[in-house]
C-alpha positions, -999 to 999 in steps of 0.1 A, spaced: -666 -108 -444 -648 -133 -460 -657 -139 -497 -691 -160 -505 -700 -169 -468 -718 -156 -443 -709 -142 -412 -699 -174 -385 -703 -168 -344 -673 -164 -321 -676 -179 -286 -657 -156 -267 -652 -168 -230 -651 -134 -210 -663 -149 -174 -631 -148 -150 -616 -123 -131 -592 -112 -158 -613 -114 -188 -641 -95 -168 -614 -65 -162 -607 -67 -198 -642 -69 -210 -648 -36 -187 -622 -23 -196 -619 -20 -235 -654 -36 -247 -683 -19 -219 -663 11 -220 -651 18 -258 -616 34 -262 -602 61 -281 -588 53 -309 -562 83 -305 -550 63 -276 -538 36 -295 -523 53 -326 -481 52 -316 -491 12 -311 -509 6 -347 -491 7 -383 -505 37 -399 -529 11 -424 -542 -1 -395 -546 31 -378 -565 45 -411 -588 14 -416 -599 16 -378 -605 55 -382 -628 43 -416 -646 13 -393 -649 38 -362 -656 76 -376 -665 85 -339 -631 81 -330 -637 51 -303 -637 16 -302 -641 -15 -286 -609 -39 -285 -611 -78 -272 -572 -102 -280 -569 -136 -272 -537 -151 -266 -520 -175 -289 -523 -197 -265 -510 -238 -263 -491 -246 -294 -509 -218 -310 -543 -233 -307 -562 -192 -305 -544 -182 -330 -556 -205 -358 -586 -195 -346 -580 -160 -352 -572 -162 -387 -602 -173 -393 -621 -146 -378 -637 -119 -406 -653 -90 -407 -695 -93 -398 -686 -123 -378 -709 -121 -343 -690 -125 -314 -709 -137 -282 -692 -129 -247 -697 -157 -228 -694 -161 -191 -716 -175 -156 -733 -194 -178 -745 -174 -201 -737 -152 -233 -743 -118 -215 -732 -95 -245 -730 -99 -284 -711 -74 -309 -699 -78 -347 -664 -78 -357 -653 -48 -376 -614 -53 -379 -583 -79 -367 -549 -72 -362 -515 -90 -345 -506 -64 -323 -483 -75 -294 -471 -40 -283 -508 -25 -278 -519 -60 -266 -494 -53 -232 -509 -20 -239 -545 -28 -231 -541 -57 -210 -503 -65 -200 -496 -99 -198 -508 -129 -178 -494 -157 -160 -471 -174 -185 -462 -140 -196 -486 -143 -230 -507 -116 -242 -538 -110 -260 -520 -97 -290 -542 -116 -315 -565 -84 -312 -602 -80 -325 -624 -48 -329 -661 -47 -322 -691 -30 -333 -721 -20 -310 -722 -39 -279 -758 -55 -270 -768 -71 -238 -781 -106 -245 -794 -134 -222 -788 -169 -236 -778 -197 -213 -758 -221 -225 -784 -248 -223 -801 -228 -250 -767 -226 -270 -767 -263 -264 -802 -270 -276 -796 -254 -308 -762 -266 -314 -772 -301 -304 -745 -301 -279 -747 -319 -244 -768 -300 -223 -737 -298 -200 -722 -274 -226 -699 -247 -210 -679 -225 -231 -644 -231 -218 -623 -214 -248 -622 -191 -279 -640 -208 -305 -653 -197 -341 -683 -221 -351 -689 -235 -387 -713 -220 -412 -742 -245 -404 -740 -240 -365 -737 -200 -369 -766 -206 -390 -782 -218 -364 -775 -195 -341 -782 -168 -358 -814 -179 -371 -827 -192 -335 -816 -157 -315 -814 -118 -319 -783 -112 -332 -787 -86 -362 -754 -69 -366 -750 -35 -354 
């Protein structure tokens, strides 16, 4: 959590065919940490096996995408943030961040690459995954956002609208 603030929402787009393989993948189905240890620097590797004493995970990246537009994004992410998987409309799945870490090698890894030969390497760690059912007219409402709101990319929200949020749906941290 970063220092004197409160945790801020991450709208994570996780809709298309790609991100729903991911999401699949390496959040519905969490991962063994084991798998991933040649890939991590061992401080990573030992804060992950603090965050995750089970010895599984769940891992979401984004890319750094145009002119490094995620990954300013990223660096803002903390600890106790509240990411909401978004996709068809709707955020279908909420979890807290536990841990971030640029990791290219377990990026390709996890996901490979895509089109324009980017990865996700800009890699995030979850908590308990819930189910959730909030369409994005709702997000809209509260946000005060055009009722046409779609969540198109990776976006971290400002104190007042995670506020907001948080304070209008179910989102305790796990």
């Amino acid at each position: 959590m970063r220092p004197g603030s409160r945790a801020r929402v991450i709208l994570q787009p996780a809709g298309g065919p790609d991100a729903a393989d991911h999401y699949n993948r390496t959040i519905r189905n969490p991962i063994r940490l084991s798998s991933m240890l040649e890939f991590l620097e061992e401080p990573d590797a030992d804060a992950l096996a603090v965050q995750y004493p089970t010895g599984w995970t769940r891992a979401w990246g984004v890319t750094p995408g145009a002119s490094g537009v995620n990954r300013a994004k990223w660096l803002q992410f903390a600890g106790g943030d509240r990411v909401l998987f978004c996709g068809q409309g709707k955020v279908f799945a909420s979890a807290s961040l536990r841990y971030r870490v640029r990791n290219r090698a377990l990026a390709l890894n996890l996901w490979g690459s895509d089109k324009d030969g980017q990865t996700w390497e800009y890699v995030y760690f979850v908590g308990e995954l819930r189910d959730q059912n909030i369409t994005y007219a709702q997000l809209a409402a509260v946000l005060q956002y055009s009722p046409d709101f779609v969540v198109l990319g990776v976006n971290i929200l400002d104190e007042d609208k995670s506020a907001a949020i948080l304070g209008a749906f179910d989102l305790a941290d796990d």
